[in-house]
VEXRODREN-42566 format. One record per residue (C-alpha): x, z, y. Coordinates in steps of 0.001 Angstrom, whole numbers, padded with zeros to 6 digits, always signed. Each point is the difference from the previous one (the first is absolute). Example, Ala and Ser with C-alpha at 12.3 -4.5 7.8 and 13.67 -1.06 7.14 Angstrom:
+012300+007800-004500 +001370-000660+003440 
//
This chain:
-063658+331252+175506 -001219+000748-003824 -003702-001428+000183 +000457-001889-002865 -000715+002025-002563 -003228+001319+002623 -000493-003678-000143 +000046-001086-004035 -001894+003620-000839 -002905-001748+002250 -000187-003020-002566 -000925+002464-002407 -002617+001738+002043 -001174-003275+000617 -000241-000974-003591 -001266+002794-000565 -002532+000146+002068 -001442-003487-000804 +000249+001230-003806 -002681+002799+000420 -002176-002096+002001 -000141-003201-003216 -000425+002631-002366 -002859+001413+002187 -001494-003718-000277 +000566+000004-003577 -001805+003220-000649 -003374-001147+001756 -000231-003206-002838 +001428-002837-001964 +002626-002067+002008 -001583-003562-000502 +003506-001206+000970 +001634+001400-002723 +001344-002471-002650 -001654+000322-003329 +001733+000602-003172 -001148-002231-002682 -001198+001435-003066 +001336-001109-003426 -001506-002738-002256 -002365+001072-002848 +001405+000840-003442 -000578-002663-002463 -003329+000554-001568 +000579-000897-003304 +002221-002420-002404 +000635-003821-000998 -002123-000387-003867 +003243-000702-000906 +002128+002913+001412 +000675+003087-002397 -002055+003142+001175 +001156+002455+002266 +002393+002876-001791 -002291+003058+001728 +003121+002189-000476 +002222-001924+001966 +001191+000847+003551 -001724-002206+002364 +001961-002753+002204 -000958+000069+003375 -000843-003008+001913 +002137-001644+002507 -000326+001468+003301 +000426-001757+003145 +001136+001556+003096 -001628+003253+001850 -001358-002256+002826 -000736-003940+000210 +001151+000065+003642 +003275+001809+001031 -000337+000572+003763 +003137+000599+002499 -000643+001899+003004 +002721-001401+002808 +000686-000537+003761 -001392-003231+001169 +002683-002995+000633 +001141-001257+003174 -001149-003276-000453 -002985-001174-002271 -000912-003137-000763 -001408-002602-003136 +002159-002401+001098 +003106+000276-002340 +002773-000983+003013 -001353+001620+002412 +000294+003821-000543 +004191+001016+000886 +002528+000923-003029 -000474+003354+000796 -003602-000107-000112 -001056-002189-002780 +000132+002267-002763 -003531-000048-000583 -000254-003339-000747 +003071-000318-002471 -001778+001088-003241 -002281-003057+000458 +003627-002088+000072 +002818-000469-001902 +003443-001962+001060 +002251-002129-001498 +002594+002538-000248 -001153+003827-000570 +001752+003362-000472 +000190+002319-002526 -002490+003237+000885 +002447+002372-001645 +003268-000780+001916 -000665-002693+002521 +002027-002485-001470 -001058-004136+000527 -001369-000974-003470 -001805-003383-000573 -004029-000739+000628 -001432-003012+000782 +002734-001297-000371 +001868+000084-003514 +003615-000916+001021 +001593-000851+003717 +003823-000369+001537 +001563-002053+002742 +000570-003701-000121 +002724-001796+000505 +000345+000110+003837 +000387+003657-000423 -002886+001000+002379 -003431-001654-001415 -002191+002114-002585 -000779-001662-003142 -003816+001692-001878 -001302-000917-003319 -002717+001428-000658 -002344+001695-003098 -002228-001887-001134 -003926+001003-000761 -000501+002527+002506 -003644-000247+001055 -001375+000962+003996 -002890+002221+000090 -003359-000967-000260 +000385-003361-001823 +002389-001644+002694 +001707-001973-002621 +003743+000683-001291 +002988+000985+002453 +002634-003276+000316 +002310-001086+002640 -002729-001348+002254 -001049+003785+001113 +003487+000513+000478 +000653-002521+002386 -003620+001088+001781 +000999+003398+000017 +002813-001227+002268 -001822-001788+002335 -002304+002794+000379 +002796+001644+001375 +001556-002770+002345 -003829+000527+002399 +000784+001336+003184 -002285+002576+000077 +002504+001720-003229 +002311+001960+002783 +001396+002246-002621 +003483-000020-000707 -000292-001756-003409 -001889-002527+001682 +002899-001074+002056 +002347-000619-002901 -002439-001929-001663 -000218-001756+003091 +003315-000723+001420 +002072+000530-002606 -001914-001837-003504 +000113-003403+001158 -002441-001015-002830 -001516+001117-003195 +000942-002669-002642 -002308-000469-003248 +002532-001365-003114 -002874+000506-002378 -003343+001934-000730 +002700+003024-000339 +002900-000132+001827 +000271-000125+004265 +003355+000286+002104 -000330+001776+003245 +002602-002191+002153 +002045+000829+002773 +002796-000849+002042 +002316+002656-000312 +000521+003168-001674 -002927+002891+001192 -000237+003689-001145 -002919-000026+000554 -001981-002599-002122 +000378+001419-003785 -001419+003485+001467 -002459-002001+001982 -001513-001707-002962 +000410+003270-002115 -002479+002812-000715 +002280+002484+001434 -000689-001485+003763 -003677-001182-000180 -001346-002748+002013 +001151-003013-002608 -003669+001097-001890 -001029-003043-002420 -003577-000908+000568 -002246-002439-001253 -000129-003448+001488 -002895-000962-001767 -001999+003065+000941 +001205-000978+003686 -001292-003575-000433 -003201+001302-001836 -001370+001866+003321 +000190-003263+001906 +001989-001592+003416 +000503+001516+003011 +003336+002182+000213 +001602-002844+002127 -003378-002056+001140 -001566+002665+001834 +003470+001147+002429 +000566-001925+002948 +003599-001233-000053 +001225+002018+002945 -001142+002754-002518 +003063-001477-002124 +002850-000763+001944 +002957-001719-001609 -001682-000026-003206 -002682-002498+000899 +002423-002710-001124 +001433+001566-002869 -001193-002353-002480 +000408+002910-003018 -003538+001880+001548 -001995-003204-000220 +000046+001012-003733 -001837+003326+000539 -002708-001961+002226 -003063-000334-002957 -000076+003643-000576 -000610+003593+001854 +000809+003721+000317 -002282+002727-001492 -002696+000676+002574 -000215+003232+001277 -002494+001373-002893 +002027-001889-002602 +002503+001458-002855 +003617-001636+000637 +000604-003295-001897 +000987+000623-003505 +003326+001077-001519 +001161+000870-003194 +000455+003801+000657 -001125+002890-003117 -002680+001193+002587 -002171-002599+002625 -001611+000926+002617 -003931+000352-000189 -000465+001913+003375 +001551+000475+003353 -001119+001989+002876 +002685+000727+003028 -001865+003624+000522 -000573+001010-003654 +002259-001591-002411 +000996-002435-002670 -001802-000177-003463 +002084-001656-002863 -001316-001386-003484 +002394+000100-002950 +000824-003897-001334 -000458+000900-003807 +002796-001282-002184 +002642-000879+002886 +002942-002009-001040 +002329+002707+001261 -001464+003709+000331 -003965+000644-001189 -000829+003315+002488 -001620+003204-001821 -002659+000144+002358 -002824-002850+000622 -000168+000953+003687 +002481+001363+002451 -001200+001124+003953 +002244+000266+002675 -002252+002517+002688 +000690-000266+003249 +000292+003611+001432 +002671+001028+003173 -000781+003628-000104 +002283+001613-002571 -002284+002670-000257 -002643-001663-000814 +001847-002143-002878 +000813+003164-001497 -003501+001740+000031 -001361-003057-001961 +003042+000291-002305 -001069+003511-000045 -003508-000607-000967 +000358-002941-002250 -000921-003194+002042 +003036-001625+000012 +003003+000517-002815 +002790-001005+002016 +001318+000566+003094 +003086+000153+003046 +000277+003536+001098 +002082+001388+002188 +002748+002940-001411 -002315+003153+000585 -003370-001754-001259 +001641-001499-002885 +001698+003707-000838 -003739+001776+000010 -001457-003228-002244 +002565+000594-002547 -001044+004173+000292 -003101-001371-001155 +001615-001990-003240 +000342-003206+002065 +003092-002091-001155 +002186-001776+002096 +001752-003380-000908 +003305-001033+002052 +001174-003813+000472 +003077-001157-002806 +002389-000749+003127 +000694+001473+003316 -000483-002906+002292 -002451+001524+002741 +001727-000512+003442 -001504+002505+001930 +001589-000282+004076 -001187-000455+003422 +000451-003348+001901 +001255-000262+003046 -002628-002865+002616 +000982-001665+003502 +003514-000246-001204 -000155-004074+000265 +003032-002750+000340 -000381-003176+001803 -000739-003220-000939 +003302-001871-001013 +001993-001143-003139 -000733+003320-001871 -003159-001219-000588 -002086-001799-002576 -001803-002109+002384 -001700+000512+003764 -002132+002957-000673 -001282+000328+003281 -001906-003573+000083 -001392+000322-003860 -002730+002135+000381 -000751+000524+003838 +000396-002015+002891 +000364+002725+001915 +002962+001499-002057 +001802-003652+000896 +000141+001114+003725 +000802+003774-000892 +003353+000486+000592 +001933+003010-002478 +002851+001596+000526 +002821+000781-002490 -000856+003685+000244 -003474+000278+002333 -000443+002982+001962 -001120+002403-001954 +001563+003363-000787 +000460-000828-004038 +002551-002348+000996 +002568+002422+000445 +002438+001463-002906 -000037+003040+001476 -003959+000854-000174 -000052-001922-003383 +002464+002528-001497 -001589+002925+002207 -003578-000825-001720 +001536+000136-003523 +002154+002852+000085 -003304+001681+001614 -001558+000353-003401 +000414+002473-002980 -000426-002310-002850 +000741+002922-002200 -003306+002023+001129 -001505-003678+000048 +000792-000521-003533 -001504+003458-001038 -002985+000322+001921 -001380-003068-000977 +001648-001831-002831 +000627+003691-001921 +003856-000691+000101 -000917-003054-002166 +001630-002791+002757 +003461-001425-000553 +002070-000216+003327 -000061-003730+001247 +003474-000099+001049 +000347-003355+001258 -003962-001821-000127 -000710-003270-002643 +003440+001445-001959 +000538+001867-003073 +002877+000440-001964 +001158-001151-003779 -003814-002554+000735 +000324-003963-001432 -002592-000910+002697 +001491+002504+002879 +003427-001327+000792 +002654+000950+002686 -000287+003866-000394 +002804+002187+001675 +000676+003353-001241 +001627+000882+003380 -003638-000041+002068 -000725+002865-002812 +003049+002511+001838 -000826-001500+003253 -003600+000772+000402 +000281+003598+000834 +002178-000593+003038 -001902-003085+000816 -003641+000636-000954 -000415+003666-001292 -002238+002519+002100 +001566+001651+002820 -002158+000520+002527 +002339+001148+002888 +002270-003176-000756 -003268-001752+000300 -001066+001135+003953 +004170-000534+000939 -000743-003647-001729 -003231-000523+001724 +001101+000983+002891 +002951-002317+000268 -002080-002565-000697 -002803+000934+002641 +003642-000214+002798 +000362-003343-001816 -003598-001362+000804 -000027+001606+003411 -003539+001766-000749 -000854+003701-000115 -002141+000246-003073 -000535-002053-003276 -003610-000655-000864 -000659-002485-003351 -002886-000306-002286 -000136+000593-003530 -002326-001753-002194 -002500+002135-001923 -000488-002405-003179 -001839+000221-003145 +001914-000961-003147 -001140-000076-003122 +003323+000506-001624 +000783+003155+002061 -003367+001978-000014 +001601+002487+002308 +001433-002327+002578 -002082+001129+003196 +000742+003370-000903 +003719-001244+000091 -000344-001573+003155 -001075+002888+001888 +002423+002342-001297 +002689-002524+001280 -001343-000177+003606 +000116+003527+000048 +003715-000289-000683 +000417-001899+002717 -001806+002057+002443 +001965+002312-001063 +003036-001352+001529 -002011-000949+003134 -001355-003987-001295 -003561-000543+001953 -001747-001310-003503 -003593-001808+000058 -001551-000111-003299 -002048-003136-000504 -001719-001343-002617 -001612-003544+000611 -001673-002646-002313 +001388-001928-002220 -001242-003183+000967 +001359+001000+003882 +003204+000865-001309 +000888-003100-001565 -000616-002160+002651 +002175+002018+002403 +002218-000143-002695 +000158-003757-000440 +000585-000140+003802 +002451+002355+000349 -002314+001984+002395 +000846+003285-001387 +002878+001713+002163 +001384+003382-000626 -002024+001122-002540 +001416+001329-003551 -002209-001431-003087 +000553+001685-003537 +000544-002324-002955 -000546+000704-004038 +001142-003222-001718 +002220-001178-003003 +000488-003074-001579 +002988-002427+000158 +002547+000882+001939 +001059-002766+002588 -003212-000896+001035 -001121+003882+000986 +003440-000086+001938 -000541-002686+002454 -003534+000631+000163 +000235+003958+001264 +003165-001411+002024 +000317-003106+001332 -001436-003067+002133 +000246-002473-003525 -003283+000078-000429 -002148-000687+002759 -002752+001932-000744 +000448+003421-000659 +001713+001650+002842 +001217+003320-001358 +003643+001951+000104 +003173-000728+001755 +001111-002984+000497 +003614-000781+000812 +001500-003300+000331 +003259+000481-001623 -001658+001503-002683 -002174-002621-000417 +002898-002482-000084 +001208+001643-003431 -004139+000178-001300 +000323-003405+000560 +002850-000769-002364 -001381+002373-002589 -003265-002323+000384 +002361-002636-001461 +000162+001270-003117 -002007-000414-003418 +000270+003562-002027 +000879+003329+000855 +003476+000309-001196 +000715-002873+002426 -000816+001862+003306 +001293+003630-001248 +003521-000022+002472 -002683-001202+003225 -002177+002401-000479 +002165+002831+000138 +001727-001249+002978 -003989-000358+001255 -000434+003143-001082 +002963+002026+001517 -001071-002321+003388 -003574+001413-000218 +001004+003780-001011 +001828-000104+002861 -002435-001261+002440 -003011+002678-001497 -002292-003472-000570 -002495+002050-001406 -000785+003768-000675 +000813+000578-003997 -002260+002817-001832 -000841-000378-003520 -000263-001799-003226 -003038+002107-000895 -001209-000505-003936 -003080-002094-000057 -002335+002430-001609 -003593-000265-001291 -002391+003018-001034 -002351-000776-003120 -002754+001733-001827 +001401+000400-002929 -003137-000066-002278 -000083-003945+001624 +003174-001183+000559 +002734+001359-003295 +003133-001833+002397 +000754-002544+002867 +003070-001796-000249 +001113-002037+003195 +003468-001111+001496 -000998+000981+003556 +001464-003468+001224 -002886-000963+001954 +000739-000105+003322 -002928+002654+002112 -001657+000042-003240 -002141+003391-001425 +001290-001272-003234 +000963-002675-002221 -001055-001851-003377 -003717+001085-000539 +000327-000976-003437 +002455+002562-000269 -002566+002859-000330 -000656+001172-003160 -003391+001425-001111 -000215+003149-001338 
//
């Protein structure tokens, strides 16, 4: 089998294709879409009384100019999940609301590091596990919502304690923050009971979710978050005395911009099929963006985000390898992320463990009734449950012709999945799964059938048949392409593979049920690393139901959950991480480079960290105009 080079020259055609046919458009008139470039103010027409006159023989200063374009448009693949509500899109969705936000810790766009923001100085208290903020004084919300102070802090929090927040975030702010205490206009302590890794890169920038809105912007729109749900709507929480706090106020209706934050771009425009629309906040405390507007465009079809590159209605956009190789032919540039941290792997679903003391809390009576009766087996009956067809399925593929038939040789070889080496933030790395991974997960086709095979005698069945997941990402423009190519791998050692590709909205409430049963999902993420490792591998969290989950391994995530930094869970996570090598949790590609094309007569450079988990990109006030 070789049809993926068949299959990545038929992007092209594609692109192609679609290319002729907008410049066809374009020759028959005026695009009325097209975003105007605004002309340059008039010349002075004369001088003060008192001003000396004009030396006709010297050489003329020009005036300022501002950038080529007021609004800077992005074409990219639509998210996942879209919504105005700032806790309810997922970590790895929410990326299109984050320039409207900022956090009370950020990180820097050049190298990932945590670096202060809202917050002006933190550390842990005295009981060694509690977070202690204070916070910088005179930052204003958008739209005249008054002056960011401890009281948006704590708000923000509760926000994020609802029930209807089922993101992972959401369940540390939960279960583990006990309470948001307000010392002073500027200064909160997050409290909690014990030490949690999780908490600092909850409430940082680099995770998302911990957004700071504006209470008074919430209180402005009037009651009814909590009024208008019936209390079987609410569970547990109808008691919690902390939400009768958030009782005189209300989300953004559906035609509303999200409440205010403090972000160097807010929101002025939303549309779930279109796109987001951004206006600059002029003179922001912490980064004024070149450009008064920036557009994220909601297109899915690569082809057609690269014709519109092509002809000049967008300046910005995800392309997969080939596409993004013929824009730069054309004197396109391309702008790469400052730090490798795009997880690019397939996941694993059905793989569940019971209920019992590995677990947060009784997943199977939070959400459904139903679920409380549904009994799971340590490993159900499905197929993926078996080493043997785990390690059959990864040794099927030839990450090699992968990596150059779609990425241009441009992916690093994810080794071990949420690890890097020599990383401050990615801890427990061990060289030896670097000489292992040949034997263990390099392509060999024929060890692959004698593999599958075994396995097959194992499960007393004749044939495997899964499904893989045909998902658009926006931070892997070429990901259904990748998806079919490895389904034909694994035909090609005999695998019955359904391609499916089903809506979002479907998807996540199988999801959150664990309804989904041998299926294989693909995953582009990044972020902190803890969280993404018991989130694409473990029951923890009782909401998203993806990767391998082992008990004993879970036993050790748990300890490393008991920790406050990094450095302090480095020996449990490699002992996780030889566990989970072993086992083939997941399948491991790439850490692909986060890449962006530009116009360059619009956009002179783009500098992002790539740290955004599922994110296109990073930082909008990083791009510079030309």
């Amino acid at each position: 089998m070789r049809n993926i080079r068949k299959q990545a020259r038929l992007v092209t055609v594609v692109g192609v294709m679609a290319l002729f046919a907008l410049f066809g458009a374009a020759c028959d008139g005026e695009d009325p879409t097209a975003t105007p470039t605004p002309t340059s103010p008039p010349a002075p027409s004369g001088t003060t009384p008192d001003a000396p006159a004009p030396d006709p023989t010297a050489t003329p200063v020009p005036e300022p100019m501002g950038p080529a374009v007021d609004r800077v448009i992005m074409a990219v693949a639509s998210p996942t999940d879209f919504s105005n509500i700032r806790r309810i899109p997922g970590q790895a969705s929410n990326w299109y609301i984050r320039p409207h936000y900022e956090y009370l810790v950020g990180f820097d766009k050049t190298n990932g590091a945590y670096v202060p923001q809202l917050a002006v100085e933190y550390g842990l208290e005295p009981d060694g596990h509690s977070w202690r903020f204070k916070l910088r004084e005179g930052v204003q919300f958008h739209n005249g919502h008054g002056e960011f102070t401890a009281e948006d802090v704590r708000f923000s929090w509760l926000m994020n304690i609802l029930p209807d927040d089922v993101g992972s975030e959401a369940r540390t702010m939960r279960d583990i923050v006990k309470d948001v205490e307000i010392v002073g206009p500027y200064e909160v302590v997050f409290r909690t009971e014990a030490p949690n890794a999780d908490v600092f890169e909850v409430i940082s920038e680099i995770q998302g979710g911990m957004e700071i809105a504006s209470k008074a912007d919430f209180l402005s729109r009037g009651p009814g978050l909590l009024a208008s749900k019936q209390s079987s709507e609410w569970g547990a929480y109808e008691d919690d005395p902390r939400l009768a706090e958030l009782v005189d106020g209300r989300d953004p209706l559906g035609n509303e911009v999200p409440l205010a934050g403090t972000g160097p771009y807010t929101i002025v425009s939303m549309d779930e099929q279109t796109g987001v629309v951004y206006e600059r906040v002029e003179d922001h405390w912490r980064d004024t963006p070149d450009f008064p507007e920036f557009e994220f465009q909601f297109i899915n079809e690569a082809s057609t985000r690269h014709a519109k590159l092509v002809a000049g209605e967008v300046h910005l956009a995800k392309l997969p390898e080939e596409l993004l190789v013929d824009a730069e032919s054309r004197g396109f540039v391309t702008f790469t992320a400052q730090v490798p941290a795009a997880r690019y792997f397939l996941a694993w679903q059905g793989v569940y463990v019971p209920a019992g003391p590995n677990l947060a809390n009784d997943r199977h009576g939070e959400w459904s009734g139903e679920l409380a009766q549904k009994e799971f087996p340590a490993y159900p009956n499905t197929p993926l449950a078996n080493l043997n067809v785990r390690k059959a399925l990864n040794k099927a593929i030839d990450r090699d012709e992968l990596n150059d038939a779609f990425f241009a040789g441009k992916g690093l070889t994810m080794y071990k999945n949420h690890y890097l080496p020599d990383n401050a933030q990615r801890v427990g790395w061990n060289p030896e799964w670097v000489t292992r991974f040949p034997d263990e997960y390099g392509y060999d086709p024929e060890a692959a059938r004698a593999l599958l095979e075994q396995g097959l005698q194992e499960l007393g069945i004749d044939q495997l048949q899964t499904t893989i997941q045909l998902t658009v990402q926006p931070a892997v423009p070429a990901g259904v392409d990748v998806m079919q190519a490895i389904a034909n791998y694994w035909r090609d050692i005999g695998v019955d593979v359904i391609e499916q590709s089903v809506d979002a909205a479907e998807y996540r409430t199988k999801q959150r049920e664990m309804r989904w049963d041998n299926h294989v999902v693909p995953i582009a993420t990044s972020g902190a690393q803890l969280v993404t490792v018991h989130v694409y591998g473990s029951s923890l969290i009782p909401v998203l139901y993806i990767g391998l989950q082992d008990p004993a391994a879970e036993a050790i995530m748990r300890e490393a959950l008991d920790t406050n930094t990094p450095q302090d869970r480095d020996d449990l996570l490699r002992e996780l991480g030889d566990m989970y090598y072993n086992l083939h949790q997941d399948i491991p590609l790439f850490y692909l480079p986060n890449e962006v094309v530009a116009d360059p007569d619009v956009v002179a450079d783009f500098i992002y960290s790539g740290m955004v988990s599922g994110a296109p990109i990073d930082h909008l006030e990083g791009a510079v105009a030309k």
